[in-house]
VEXPA-590299 format. One record per residue (C-alpha): residue in one letter; z, x, y. Coordinates in steps of 0.2 Angstrom, whole numbers, padded with zeros to 4 digits, always signed. Layout:
<tikols>
AZXY/...
</tikols>
This chain:
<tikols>
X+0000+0000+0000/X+0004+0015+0012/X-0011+0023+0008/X-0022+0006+0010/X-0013+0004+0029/X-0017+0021+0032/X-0034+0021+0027/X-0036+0005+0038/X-0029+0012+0054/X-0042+0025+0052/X-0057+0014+0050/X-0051+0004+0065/X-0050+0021+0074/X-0065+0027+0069/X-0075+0011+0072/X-0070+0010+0089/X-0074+0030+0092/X-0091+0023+0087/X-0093+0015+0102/X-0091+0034+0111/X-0101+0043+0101/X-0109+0037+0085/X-0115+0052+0080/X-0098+0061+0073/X-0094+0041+0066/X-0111+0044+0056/X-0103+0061+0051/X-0086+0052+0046/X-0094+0039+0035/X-0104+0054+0025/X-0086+0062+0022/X-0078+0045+0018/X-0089+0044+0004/X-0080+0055-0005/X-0068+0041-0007/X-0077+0027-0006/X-0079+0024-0023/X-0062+0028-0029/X-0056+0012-0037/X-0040+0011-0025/X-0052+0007-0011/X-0053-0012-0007/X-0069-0019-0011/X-0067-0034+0001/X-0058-0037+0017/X-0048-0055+0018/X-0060-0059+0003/X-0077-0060+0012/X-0090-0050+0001/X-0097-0035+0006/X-0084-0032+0019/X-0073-0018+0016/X-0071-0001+0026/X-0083+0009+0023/X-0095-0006+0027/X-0084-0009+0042/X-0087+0007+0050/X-0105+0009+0045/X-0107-0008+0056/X-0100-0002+0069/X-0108+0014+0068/X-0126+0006+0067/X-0124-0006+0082/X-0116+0008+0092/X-0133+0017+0089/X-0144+0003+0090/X-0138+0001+0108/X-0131+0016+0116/X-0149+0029+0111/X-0159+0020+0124/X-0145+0023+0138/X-0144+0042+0131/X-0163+0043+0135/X-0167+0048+0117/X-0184+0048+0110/X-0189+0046+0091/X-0197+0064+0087/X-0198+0061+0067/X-0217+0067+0063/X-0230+0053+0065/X-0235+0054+0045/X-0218+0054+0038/X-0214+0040+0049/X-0229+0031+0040/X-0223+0034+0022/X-0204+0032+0026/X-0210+0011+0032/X-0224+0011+0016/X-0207+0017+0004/X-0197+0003+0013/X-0211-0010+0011/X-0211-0007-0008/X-0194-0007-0010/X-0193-0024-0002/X-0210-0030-0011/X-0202-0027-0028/X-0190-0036-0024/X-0198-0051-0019/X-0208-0049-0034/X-0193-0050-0045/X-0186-0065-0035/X-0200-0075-0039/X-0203-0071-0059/X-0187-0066-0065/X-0189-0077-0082/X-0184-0060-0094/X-0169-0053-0085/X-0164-0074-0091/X-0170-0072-0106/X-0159-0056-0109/X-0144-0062-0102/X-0144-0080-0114/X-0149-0070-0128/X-0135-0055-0127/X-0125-0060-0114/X-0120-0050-0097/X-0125-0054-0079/X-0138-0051-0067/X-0141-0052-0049/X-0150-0065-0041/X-0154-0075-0026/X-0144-0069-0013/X-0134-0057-0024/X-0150-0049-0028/X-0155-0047-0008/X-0138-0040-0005/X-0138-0025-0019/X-0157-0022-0020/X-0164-0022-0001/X-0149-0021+0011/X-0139-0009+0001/X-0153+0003+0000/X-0157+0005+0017/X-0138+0007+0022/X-0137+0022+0011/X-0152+0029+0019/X-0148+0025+0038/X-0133+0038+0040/X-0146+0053+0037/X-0158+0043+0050/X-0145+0042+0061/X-0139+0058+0060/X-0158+0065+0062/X-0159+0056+0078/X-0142+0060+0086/X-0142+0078+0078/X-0146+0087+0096/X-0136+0101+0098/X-0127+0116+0088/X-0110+0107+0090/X-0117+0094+0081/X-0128+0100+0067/X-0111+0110+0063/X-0102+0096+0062/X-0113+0085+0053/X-0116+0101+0039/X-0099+0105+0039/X-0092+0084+0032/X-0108+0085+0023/X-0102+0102+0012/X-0082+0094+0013/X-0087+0078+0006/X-0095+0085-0008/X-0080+0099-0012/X-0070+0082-0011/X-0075+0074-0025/X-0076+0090-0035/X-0056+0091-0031/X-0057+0073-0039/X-0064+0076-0051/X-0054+0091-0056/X-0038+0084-0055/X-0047+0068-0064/X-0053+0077-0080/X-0042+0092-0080/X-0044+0111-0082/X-0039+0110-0103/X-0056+0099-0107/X-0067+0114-0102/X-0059+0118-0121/X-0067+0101-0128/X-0082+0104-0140/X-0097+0095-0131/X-0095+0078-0137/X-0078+0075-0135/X-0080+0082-0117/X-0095+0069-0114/X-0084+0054-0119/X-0072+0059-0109/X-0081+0061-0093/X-0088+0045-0097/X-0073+0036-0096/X-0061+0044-0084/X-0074+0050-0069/X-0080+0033-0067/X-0062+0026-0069/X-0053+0038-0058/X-0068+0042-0044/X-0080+0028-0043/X-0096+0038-0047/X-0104+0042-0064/X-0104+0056-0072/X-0121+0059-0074/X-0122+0057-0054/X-0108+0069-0051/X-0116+0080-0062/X-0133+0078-0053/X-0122+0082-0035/X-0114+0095-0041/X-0128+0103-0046/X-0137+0104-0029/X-0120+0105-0020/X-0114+0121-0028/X-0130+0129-0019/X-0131+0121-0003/X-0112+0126-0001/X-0120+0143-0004/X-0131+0143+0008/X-0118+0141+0021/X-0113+0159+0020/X-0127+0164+0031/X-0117+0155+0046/X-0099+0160+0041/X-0093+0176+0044/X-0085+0190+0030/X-0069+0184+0030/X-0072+0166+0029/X-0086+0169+0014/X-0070+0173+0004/X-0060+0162+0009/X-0071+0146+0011/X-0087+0146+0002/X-0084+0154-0013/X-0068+0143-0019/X-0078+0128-0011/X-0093+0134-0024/X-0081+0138-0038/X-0073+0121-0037/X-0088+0110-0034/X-0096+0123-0053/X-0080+0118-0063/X-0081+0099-0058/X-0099+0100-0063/X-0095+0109-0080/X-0082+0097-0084/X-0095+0081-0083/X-0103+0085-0097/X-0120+0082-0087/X-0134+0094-0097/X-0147+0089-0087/X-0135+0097-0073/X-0131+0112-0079/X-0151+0113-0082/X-0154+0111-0063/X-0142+0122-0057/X-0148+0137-0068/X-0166+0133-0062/X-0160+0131-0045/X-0151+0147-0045/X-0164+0156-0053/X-0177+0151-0038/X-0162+0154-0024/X-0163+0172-0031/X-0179+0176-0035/X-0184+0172-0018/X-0169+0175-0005/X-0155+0182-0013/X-0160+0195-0028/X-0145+0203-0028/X-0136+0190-0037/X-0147+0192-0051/X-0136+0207-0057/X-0123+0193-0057/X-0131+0182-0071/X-0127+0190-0087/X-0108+0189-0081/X-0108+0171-0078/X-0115+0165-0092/X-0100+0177-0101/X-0087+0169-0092/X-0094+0153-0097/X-0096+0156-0112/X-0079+0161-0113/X-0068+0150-0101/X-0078+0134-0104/X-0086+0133-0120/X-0087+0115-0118/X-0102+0117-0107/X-0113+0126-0119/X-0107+0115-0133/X-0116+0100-0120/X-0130+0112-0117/X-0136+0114-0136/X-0131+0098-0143/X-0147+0093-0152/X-0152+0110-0159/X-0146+0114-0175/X-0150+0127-0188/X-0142+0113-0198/X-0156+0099-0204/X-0154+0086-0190/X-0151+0067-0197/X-0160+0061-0181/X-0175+0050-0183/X-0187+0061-0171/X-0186+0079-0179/X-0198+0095-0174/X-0198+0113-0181/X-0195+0125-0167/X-0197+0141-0172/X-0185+0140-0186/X-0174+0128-0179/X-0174+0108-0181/X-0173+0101-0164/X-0166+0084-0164/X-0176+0074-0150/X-0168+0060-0151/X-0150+0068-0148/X-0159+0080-0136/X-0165+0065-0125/X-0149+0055-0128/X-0162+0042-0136/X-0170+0041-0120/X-0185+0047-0133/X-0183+0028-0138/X-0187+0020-0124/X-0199+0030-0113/X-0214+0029-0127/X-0212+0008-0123/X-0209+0010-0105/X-0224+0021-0103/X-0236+0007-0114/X-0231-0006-0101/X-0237+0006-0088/X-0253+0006-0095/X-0255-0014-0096/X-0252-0015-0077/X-0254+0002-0070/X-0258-0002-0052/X-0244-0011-0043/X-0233-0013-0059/X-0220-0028-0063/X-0208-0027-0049/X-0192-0021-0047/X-0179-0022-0065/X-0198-0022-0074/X-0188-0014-0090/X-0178-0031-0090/X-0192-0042-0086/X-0206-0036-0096/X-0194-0036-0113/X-0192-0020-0117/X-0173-0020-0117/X-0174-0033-0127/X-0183-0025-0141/X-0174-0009-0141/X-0158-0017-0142/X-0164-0031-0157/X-0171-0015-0166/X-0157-0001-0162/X-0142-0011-0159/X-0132-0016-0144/X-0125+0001-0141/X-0145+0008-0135/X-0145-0006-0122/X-0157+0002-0107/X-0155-0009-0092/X-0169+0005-0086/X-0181+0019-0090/X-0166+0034-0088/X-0183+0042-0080/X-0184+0038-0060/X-0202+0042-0061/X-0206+0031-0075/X-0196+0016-0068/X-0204+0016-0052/X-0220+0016-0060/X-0216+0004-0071/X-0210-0007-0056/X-0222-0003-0041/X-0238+0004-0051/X-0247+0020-0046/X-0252+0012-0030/X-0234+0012-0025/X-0230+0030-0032/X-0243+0039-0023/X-0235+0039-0004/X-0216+0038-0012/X-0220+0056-0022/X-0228+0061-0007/X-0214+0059+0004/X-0203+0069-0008/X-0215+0084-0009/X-0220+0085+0008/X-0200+0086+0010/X-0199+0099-0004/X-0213+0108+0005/X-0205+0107+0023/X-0186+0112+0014/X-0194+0126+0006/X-0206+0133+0022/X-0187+0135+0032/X-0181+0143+0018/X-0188+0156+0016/X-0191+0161+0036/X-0178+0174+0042/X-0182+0172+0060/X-0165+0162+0061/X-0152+0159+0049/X-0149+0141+0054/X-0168+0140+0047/X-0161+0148+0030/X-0146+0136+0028/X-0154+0120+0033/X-0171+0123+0021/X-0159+0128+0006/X-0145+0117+0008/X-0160+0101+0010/X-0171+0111-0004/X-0154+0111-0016/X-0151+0093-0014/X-0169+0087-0016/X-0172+0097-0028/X-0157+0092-0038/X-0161+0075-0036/X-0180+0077-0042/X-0177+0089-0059/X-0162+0076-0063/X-0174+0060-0061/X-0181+0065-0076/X-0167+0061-0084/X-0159+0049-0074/X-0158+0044-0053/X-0167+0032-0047/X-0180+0031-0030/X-0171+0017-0026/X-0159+0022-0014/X-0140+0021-0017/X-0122+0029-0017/X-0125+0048-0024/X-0140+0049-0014/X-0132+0046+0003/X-0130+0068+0004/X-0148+0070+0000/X-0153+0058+0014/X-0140+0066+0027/X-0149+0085+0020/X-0166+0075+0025/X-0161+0072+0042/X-0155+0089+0046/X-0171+0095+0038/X-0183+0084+0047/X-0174+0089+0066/X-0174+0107+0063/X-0191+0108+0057/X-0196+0099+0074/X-0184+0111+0082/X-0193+0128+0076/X-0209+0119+0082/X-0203+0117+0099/X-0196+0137+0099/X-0213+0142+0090/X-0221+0133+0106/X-0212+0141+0118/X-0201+0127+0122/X-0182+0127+0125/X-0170+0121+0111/X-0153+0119+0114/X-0151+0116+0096/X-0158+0132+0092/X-0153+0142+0104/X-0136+0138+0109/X-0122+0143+0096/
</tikols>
């Protein structure tokens, strides 16, 4: 109760700080989500749905925006053609939705046939339209208020403590003892307690932690000696154990390959550093390589999917975590509409998690693909993929071009902390994620932000033109 009053004087605070200057609220409501989704938080205020804190503050930090950035004589500077493909991915996002409002005859079946709940009607507008832009809109915000270095240090710094936050969580969630656990048991555990005792899933905090442990990395170009030592390694060594212990393999993956690019091309050094990590992996948290091979077996495998890999029986099926199930089906009703697809929860609608679950049980459900590519595919058609991948390599490509130039180090840590996250986001959709916006992307979208307003910063510089931004420090 303490803690609830606490909390709620804040939010008032905060919400009327707003009104002052919406750009640090924007920056508290990034940071925030580092607790938002702990069960503790109150889902509803005085019973109204969709009213709670967070949601509070984000209100009052949208109006405040929506009606002070004239009077601060601010002009939208987000380049011509990614303003083009950001309205083309909202128009899709709402398109599948009406889609699905207006045929939604197999999520019905579904339900009567094995029970559960779906979102319609209203419900359906709330969570698949107006939550996905209000996950997006702090990261436009912040791009548009971002215009000096007070304030891109602000906003980088809650965007690094909001992730070492939840690694905190997680840590004191899962304890330090289950980096012992043999891989499976480590999984089931992760399943249950993260979602439990932070609010996010663990295959979400594993995708996070992933490009966090980097993008806090990349902060040491702005710090000094001391506070390397004393900030960004314990941040990074925090935000790798949290990962390690989600039993995510697809995020261990990313943050190896990640790494591996981050060194090749910026920081060889750390190369040298490679063979021992993967010792004191190996030895402190042999867990995590339990996770890592689960599937590969010089044993025979009793999986149904089977291949000989140089001597070795690769279980796909455990590999994939059955997601080798699903996709050959998904990718079939691709192929019957491949165009502009079924509309959004098309892996519902079309009957596929229908089959799978009448032929492999209840326990392989698949609500979606668990492949963010092959679900938006499958719900918008190529015609709808094209500007959506697009936009996310044109950002990869702009992320990147800062990376690697030298001419100014806020140039290095905003291209590789944007790269780390986009990048983590994009090798995970493979195997999870979804392009539909929500909770575990809101980082990602802050990371675009700061990305898009220093690249048009460095044009300005490159120019000749005066940046307070860049220059001022």
């Amino acid at each position: 109760m303490i803690r609830i009053t606490l909390l709620t004087l804040l939010i008032a605070y905060l919400s009327a700080y707003a009104w002052k200057d919406w750009f640090r609220g924007a920056c508290w409501l990034v940071l925030l989500m580092a607790v938002f989704q702990h069960p503790d938080m109150p889902k509803s205020i005085a019973d109204i749905p969709g009213l709670n804190h967070w949601n509070f503050l984000f209100l009052n930090v949208l109006l405040s925006w929506l009606s002070n950035r004239k009077n601060e004589k601010l002009s939208w500077e987000m380049p011509r053609h990614l303003n083009y493909l950001l309205v083309i991915y909202s128009v899709f996002i709402c398109v599948s939705v009406v889609r699905y409002l207006n045929d939604h005859r197999g999520v019905d079946e579904l339900i009567e046939t094995f029970g559960g709940s779906a979102d319609i009607g209203v419900s359906a507008i709330n969570e698949y339209i107006i939550n996905c832009f209000k996950w997006v809109l702090p990261g436009i915000i912040i791009f548009d208020g971002c215009r000096n270095r007070k304030q891109y240090d602000f906003a980088i710094g809650t965007l690094a403590l909001m992730f070492v936050l939840l690694a905190l969580q997680v840590i004191k969630a899962m304890k330090l003892g289950s980096l012992t656990m043999g891989g499976d048991d480590l999984q089931l555990k992760a399943l249950k307690i993260i979602s439990n005792s932070v609010g996010f899933h663990r295959v979400n905090i594993s995708m996070m932690m992933s490009g966090a442990f980097w993008a806090i990395f990349c902060l040491k170009e702005l710090v000094s000696t001391k506070l390397y030592w004393l900030l960004i390694l314990p941040s990074c060594l925090a935000v790798f154990i949290a990962m390690a212990l989600t039993g995510g393999r697809t995020g261990y993956g990313t943050w190896a390959v990640i790494g591996l690019l981050f060194c090749l091309f910026k920081w060889r050094k750390y190369l040298l550093l490679a063979p021992l990590m993967f010792l004191a992996i190996t030895m402190f948290a042999p867990s995590a390589i339990d996770r890592l091979t689960q599937g590969f077996s010089s044993e025979p495998s009793t999986g149904v999917q089977e291949i000989e890999f140089e001597g070795t029986d690769v279980d796909l099926q455990s590999v994939t975590s059955g997601r080798i199930i699903a996709w050959p089906l998904v990718w079939q009703s691709i192929i019957k509409a491949p165009f502009f697809g079924y509309g959004r929860e098309a892996m519902k609608n079309v009957g596929i998690t229908q089959q799978i679950m009448a032929e492999h049980g209840i326990g392989e459900s698949f609500p979606h693909p668990h492949n963010a590519y092959l679900q938006w595919i499958q719900d918008n058609g190529f015609i709808g993929a094209l500007p959506v991948f697009l936009f996310y390599l044109l950002l990869v490509k702009c992320a990147w071009s800062l990376f690697r130039d030298d001419s100014n180090e806020i140039y290095i840590v905003t291209g590789g902390v944007s790269l780390a996250l986009l990048l983590a986001f994009l090798i995970a959709a493979f195997g999870s994620q979804t392009f539909y916006p929500r909770e575990g992307a809101v980082g990602m979208w802050v990371a675009i932000g700061l990305l898009l307003r220093i690249h048009i910063e460095r044009v300005k510089v490159n120019a000749g033109l005066v940046s307070q931004l860049i220059t001022d420090k």
